[in-house]
Every structure is written in structure tokens, then in C-alpha cells.
C-alpha positions in Angstrom: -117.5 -50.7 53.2 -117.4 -53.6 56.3 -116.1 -52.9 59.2 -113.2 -54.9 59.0 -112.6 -52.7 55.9 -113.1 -49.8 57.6 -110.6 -51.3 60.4 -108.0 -52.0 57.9 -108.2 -48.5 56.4 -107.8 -47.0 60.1 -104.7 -49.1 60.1 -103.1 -48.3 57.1 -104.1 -44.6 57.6 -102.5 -44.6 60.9 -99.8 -47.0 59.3 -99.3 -44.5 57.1 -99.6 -41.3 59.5 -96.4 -43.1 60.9 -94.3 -43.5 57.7 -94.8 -39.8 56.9 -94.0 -38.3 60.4 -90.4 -40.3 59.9 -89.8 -38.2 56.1 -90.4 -35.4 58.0 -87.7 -35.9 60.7 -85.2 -37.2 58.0 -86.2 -33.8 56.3 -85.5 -32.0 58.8 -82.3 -33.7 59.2 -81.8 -33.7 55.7 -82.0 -29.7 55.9 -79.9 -29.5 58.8 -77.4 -31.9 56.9 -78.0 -29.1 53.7 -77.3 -25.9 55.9 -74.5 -27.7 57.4 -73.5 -28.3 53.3 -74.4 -25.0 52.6 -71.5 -24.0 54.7 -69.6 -25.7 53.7 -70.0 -24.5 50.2 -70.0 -20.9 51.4 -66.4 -21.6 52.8 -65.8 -23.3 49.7 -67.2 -20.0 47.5 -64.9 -18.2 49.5 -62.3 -19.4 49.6 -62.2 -19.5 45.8 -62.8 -15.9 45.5 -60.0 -15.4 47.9 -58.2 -17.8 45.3 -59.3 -15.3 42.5 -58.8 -12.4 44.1 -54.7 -13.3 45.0 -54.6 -15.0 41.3 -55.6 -11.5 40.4 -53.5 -9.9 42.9 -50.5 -11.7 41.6 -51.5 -11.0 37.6 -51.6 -7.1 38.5 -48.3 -7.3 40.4 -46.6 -9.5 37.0 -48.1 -7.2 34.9 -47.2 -3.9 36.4 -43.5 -5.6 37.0 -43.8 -7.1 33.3 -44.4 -3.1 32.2 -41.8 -2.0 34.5 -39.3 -4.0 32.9 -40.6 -3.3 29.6 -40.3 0.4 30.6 -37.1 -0.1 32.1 -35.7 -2.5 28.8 -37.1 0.3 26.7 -35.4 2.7 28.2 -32.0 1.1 28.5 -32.9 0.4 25.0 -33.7 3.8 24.1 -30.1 4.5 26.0 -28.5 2.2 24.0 -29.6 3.4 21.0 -28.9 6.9 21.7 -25.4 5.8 22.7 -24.5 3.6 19.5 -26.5 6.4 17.1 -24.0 9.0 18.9 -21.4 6.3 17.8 -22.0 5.9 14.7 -22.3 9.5 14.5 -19.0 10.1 15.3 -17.7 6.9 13.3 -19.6 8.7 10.0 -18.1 12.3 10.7 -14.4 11.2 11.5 -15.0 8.4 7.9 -16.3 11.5 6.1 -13.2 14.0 7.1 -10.9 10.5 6.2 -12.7 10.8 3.0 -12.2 14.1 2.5 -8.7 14.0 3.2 -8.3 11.2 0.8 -10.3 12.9 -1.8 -7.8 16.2 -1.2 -4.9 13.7 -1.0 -6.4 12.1 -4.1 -6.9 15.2 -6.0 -3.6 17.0 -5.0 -1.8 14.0 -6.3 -3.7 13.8 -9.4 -3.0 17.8 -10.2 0.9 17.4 -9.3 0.9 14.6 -11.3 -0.9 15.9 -14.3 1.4 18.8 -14.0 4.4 16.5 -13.7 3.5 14.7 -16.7 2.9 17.8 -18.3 5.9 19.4 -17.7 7.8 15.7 -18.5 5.9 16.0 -22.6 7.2 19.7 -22.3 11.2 18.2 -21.5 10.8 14.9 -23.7 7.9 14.3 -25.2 7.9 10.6 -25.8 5.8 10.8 -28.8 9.2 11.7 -31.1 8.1 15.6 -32.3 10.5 16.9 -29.6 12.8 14.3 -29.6 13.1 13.9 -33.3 16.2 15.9 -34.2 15.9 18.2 -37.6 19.0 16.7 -39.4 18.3 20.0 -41.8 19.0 22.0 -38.7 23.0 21.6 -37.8 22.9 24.6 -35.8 22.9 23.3 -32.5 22.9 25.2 -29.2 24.0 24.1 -26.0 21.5 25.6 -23.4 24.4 25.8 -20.0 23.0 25.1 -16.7 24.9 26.7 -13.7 27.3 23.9 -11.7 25.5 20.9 -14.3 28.9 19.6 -15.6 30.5 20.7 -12.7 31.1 24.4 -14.0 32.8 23.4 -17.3 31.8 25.6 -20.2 30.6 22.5 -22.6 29.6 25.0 -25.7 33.4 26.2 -24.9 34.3 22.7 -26.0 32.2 23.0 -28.8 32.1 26.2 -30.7 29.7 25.4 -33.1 27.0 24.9 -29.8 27.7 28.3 -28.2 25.0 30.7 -27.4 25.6 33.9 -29.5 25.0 37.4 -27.6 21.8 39.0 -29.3 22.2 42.7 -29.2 18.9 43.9 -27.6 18.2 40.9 -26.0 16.0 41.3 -23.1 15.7 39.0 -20.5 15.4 38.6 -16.7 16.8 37.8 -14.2 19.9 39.4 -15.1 22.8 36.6 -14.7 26.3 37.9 -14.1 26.7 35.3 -17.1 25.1 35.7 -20.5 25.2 31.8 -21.3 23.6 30.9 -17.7 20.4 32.7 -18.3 17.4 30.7 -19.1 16.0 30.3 -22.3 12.6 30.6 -20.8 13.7 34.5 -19.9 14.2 36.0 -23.0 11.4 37.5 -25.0 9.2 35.0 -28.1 10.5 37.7 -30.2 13.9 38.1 -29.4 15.7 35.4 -27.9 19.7 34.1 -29.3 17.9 30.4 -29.2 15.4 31.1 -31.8 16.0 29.0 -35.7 18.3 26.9 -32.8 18.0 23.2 -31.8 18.4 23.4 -28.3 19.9 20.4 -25.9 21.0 20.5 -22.5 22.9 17.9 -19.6 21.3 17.9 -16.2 22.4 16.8 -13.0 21.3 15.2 -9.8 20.4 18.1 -7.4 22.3 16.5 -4.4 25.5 16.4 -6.4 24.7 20.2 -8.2 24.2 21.3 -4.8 27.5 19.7 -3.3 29.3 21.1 -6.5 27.6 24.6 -6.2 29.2 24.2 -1.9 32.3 23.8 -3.5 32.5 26.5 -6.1 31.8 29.4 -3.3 35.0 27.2 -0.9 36.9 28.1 -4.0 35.6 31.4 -5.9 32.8 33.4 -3.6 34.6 33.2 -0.2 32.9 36.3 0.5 29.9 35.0 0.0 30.6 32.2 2.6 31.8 34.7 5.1 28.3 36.8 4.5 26.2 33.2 4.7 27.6 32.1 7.9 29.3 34.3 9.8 29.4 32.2 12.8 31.6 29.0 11.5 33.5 30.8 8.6 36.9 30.5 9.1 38.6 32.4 6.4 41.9 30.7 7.2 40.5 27.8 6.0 42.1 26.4 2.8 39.7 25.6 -0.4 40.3 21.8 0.4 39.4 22.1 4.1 36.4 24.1 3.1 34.9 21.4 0.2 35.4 19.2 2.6 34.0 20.0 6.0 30.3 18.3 5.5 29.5 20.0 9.2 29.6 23.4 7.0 28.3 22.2 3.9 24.6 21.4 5.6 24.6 24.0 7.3 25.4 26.1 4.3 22.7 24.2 2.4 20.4 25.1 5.4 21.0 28.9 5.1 20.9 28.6 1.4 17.3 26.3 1.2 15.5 28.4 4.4 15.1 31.5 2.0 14.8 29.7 -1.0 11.7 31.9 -2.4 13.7 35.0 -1.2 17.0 34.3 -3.2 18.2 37.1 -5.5 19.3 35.3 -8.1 20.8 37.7 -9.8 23.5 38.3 -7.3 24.6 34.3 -7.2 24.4 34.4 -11.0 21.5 31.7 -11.1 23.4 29.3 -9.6 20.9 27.8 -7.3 17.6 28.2 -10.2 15.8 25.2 -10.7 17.2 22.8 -13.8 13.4 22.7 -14.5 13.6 26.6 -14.9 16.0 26.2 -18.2 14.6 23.2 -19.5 10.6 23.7 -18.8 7.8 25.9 -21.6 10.5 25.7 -23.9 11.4 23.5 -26.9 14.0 22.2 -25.7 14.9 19.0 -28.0 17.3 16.8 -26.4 17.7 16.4 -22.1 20.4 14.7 -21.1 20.6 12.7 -17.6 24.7 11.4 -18.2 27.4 11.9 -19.6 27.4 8.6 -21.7 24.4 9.9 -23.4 25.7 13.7 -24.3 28.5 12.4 -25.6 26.5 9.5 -28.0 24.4 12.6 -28.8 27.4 14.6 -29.5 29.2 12.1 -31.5 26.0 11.7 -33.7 24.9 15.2 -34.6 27.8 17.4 -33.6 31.3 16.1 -34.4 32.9 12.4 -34.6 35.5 13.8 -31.1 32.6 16.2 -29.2 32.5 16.1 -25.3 35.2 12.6 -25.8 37.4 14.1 -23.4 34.4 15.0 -20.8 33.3 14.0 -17.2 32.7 15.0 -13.8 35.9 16.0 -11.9 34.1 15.8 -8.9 32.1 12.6 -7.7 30.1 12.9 -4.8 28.7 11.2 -2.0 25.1 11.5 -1.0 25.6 10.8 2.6 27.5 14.2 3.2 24.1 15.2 2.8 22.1 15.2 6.3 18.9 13.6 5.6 16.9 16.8 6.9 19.2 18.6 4.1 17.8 16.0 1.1 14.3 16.8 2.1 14.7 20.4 1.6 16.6 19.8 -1.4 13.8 18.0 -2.4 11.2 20.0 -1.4 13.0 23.4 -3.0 14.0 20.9 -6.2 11.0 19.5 -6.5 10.4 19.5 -10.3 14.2 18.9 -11.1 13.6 14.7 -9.8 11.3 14.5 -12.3 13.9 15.5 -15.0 15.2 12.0 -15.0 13.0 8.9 -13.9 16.1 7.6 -11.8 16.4 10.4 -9.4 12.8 9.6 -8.2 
């Protein structure tokens, strides 16, 4: 190698010394410049952890508020649904006593029905066995129902329809009269209807009520003085009497309170049912007017029977109190059924 060789070597080593003292400085600047980065990025880690940590923060606080709520709607939930099961509780008992009470309605009206209809077929049995008259059979009995046709003997008017007294005859009650004593109370075996086609006239029960008031104004005074001692006025005429309604309801009143307790026996069955003479029995023919009886009569009995009959008395239904027609009704109950217009 020549010396100017060796020279220029020198110069490019020291050259180079030069160039590699300056990396060093902008290394070390460069590091400085890095830690002073590095700071920066541990601020920067930092304050993304604290970032984190209230991101967490704030998801446990939602959540434990999110469960809270949850807790809380299931619980008012929970309260709810105790409360509407309670409800509906209540809405199914009271429904299932309604139901039961219709079912007991239901069934009561089904039994007095069936036994309405069965006592109906027993008084006029619309298939025409009971209603067909033997023609064979001339021997017709009227059967008499107390204060009816206004307490006119009708087989009176009519011989031929009398009741005959049977000798032996048992029967019960015991009526003062023979004739008003229902066919239903004598014996199968010995009863003064038997081999006897048997027909009958009913009445309204107001009017047969009214009509049974006036009888006593006129022929069981006594018996008025006994029933209300209080408003009996003995000086009062018969007229007076039939027509003070104040004492007819209050009569009816007296009468109807002790309904199940009457001894009919001593009022000569005046106030039995209609139903009592006309009900079990074969009774062929029940008659609801007067028209009727006497188109029966003039048919099967003679050309001139009952022409001459009617009510004396007519009667008004508003003499009646309206608490006085329900316990008619209610003590009568059977007779409205004898007739479909009386219902």
C-alpha cells in the first residue's frame, strides 16, 4: 500500500470515526426522544386502563341496576300475579255458586214443572183417554167444589149428576157436607164415584177466595168475629161486610198465614185446594167457565142442563192487595195451573 494510500485510509478512517460519533449522539437523543415516548405511552396505557376500569365500573353498576329492576319487575310481577290469581279466584268461586244456583234454579224448575205437567195429564190429559167421554156411561157425577159456582148446588140442578151417600163410606177429612168432600179421600174400594164419569167446574182462586169472604159476611159471622176480633163489627150488615175490601185482606191474611194449620174439617173444606178434588183421580172432564159446562151439559146430560146458570157474583181483582194475590198464589199454587189462563 503507498503512502498516499495509507494517507487516504487515515482520512477516511478518521472521516469515518466522525460520522459514527454523530449516530451515537442522535442515538442517544433518539433514546431520550424514546423514553420521553415511552411516557408518553405509559400515560397513554393508563389512562386506557382507567378507561377500562370505569367502562367496567359503569357495566357492574347497569348490571346490578339491570338485576335490580329485573328483581324489582319480578316482584311486582310476582305481586301482580298473586293479585289477578286471587282475582280470578274469587271471579271462579262467586261464577261457580252463580252456577250452582242456576243449576238449583234450573233443576227446581224442571221438578215443579215435570210435576206440573204431571199433575195437568192427571186433570186433562191431552192425549183423549181422559177426555174421551164413554157415551155407554150416562151416569154422570158432578164432583162439587166448595164456593166454585159461587155456592150453588149444580148436581141440585141436575139430579141425575148428584153424588149418592155410600153407606160405609170412609173418607177424610170429614166435611160438614157429604158432596164437598174430595173424591181423592174416599177409599179405592169404596168410594160413591166408582162405575161414575166424573166432571167438575173450577174457579179462579182470587174470585173463590172473594166468594168464600163473602159467604162467612153472610152465614159464619161467628167465624168472622173468632178471625178478627179486632175490626169485627157485628153491627155490620151482610152488604157492609162483602164489601169492606179493608176487612176482606185482612181476612184473607189471617186465613193464608196458617194455611198448613187449617182444620178443614171445621170450615167444611172450604178453603182445600181445587187441585185437591180434581188431582190422582180420573176425573174426565175440568171445566174453566161457565160457557163450557153448559156445552158439556147440553151434550151428554140434558138438551136445558145448567141453561139457567152463572155467577151471581162478579168480582174485581183489585180488592185484592197485591201482597194478598201472592199468598193466594203461593197457598194456591197448583190450582193456576188448572186452567192455562189463570197463569
Amino acid at each position: 500500500m503507498s503512502t498516499n494510500d495509507g494517507r487516504s485510509w487515515m482520512k477516511g478512517m478518521k472521516s469515518s470515526s466522525m460520522k459514527w460519533i454523530k449516530p451515537e449522539i442522535t442515538r442517544k437523543k433518539i433514546f431520550q426522544g424514546r423514553n420521553f415516548r415511552g411516557t408518553q405511552n405509559g400515560s397513554s396505557r393508563n389512562s386506557t386502563i382507567i378507561a377500562l376500569m370505569a367502562i367496567i365500573f359503569i357495566a357492574v353498576i347497569y348490571w346490578s341496576g339491570s338485576s335490580n329492576f329485573e328483581e324489582d319487575s319480578s316482584s311486582s310481577s310476582s305481586f301482580k300475579s298473586a293479585a289477578n290469581l286471587k282475582q280470578t279466584t274469587k271471579k271462579k268461586d262467586a261464577a261457580a255458586v252463580v252456577t250452582k244456583d242456576a243449576r238449583d234454579i234450573t233443576k227446581d224448575y224442571k221438578r215443579t214443572t215435570k210435576q206440573v205437567t204431571k199433575d195437568t195429564n192427571q186433570i186433562n190429559n191431552k192425549n183423549g183417554v181422559k177426555n174421551k167421554i164413554d157415551k155407554n156411561l150416562s151416569n154422570f157425577v158432578y164432583v162439587n167444589i166448595p164456593q166454585a159456582a159461587d155456592g150453588r148446588d149444580l148436581a141440585a140442578a141436575e139430579p141425575s149428576t148428584k153424588l149418592l151417600k155410600l153407606n160405609g163410606a170412609k173418607y177424610h177429612p170429614n166435611c160438614e157436607s157429604y158432596g164437598n168432600v174430595p173424591p181423592s179421600n174416599f177409599p179405592s174400594d169404596g168410594s160413591p164415584y166408582d162405575g161414575r164419569t166424573m166432571f167438575t167446574l173450577v174457579r179462579h182462586p182470587y174470585d173463590r177466595f172473594m166468594q168464600s169472604y163473602h159467604f162467612h159476611c153472610w152465614a159464619r159471622r161467628q167465624y168472622m168475629a173468632k178471625i178478627l176480633p179486632l175490626i169485627w163489627n157485628e153491627g155490620q150488615s151482610i152488604t157492609e161486610c162483602q164489601n169492606d175490601d179493608n176487612q176482606l185482606n185482612q181476612f184473607a191474611k189471617r186465613i193464608l198465614q196458617n194455611f198448613g194449620d187449617i182444620d178443614h174439617t171445621d170450615q167444611d173444606c172450604m178453603f182445600m185446594r181445587q187441585s185437591d178434588y180434581v188431582v190422582s183421580i180420573d176425573v174426565n172432564r175440568v171445566f174453566c167457565t161457565v160457557p163450557e159446562l153448559k156445552a158439556f151439559g147440553k151434550e151428554h146430560i140434558s138438551p136445558t142442563a145448567y141453561k139457567n146458570f152463572d155467577y151471581p157474583n162478579k168480582f174485581e181483582n183489585n180488592r185484592l192487595t197485591q201482597s194478598t194475590k201472592d199468598m193466594v198464589r203461593r197457598s194456591y199454587k197448583k190450582d193456576f195451573y188448572l186452567c192455562p189462563d189463570w197463569l
